[in-house]
C-alpha positions, 0 to 999 in steps of 0.5 A: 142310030146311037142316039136312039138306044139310051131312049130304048133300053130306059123303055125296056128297062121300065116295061121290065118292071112294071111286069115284074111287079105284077106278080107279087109274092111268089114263093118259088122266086129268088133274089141275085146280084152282082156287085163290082168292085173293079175286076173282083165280082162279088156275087150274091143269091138266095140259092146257087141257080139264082147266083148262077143265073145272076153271074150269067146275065152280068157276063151278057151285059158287060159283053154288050156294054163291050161291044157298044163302047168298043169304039169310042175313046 
């Protein structure tokens, strides 16, 4: 089962994407990011909802990296 999750999140991941890229220019998008430099998270967004939409999904995604390492080592 393990085996096969890499292989899924990188189709995922690629589908994301390629319907992300279908829509070209639109003036309502934005931009965030979190960068992490060890435990100190440097947030970034072209306004406060895209900065606490981007601080939201890092804390979702280290929560499931958490939970699929949390066994080994």
């Amino acid at each position: 089962m393990r085996r096969k999750i890499g292989p899924l999140l990188i189709a995922a991941g690629i589908l994301l994407v390629l319907i992300s890229s279908t829509e070209i220019a639109r003036p309502e998008a934005g931009i965030g990011g979190v960068l992490l430099i060890g435990p100190i998270p440097i947030v970034f967004g072209s306004s406060p909802e895209m900065a606490i939409a981007s601080m939201l999904l890092a804390l979702v995604l280290m929560a499931f990296s958490y939970l699929l390492f949390r066994g080994r080592g």
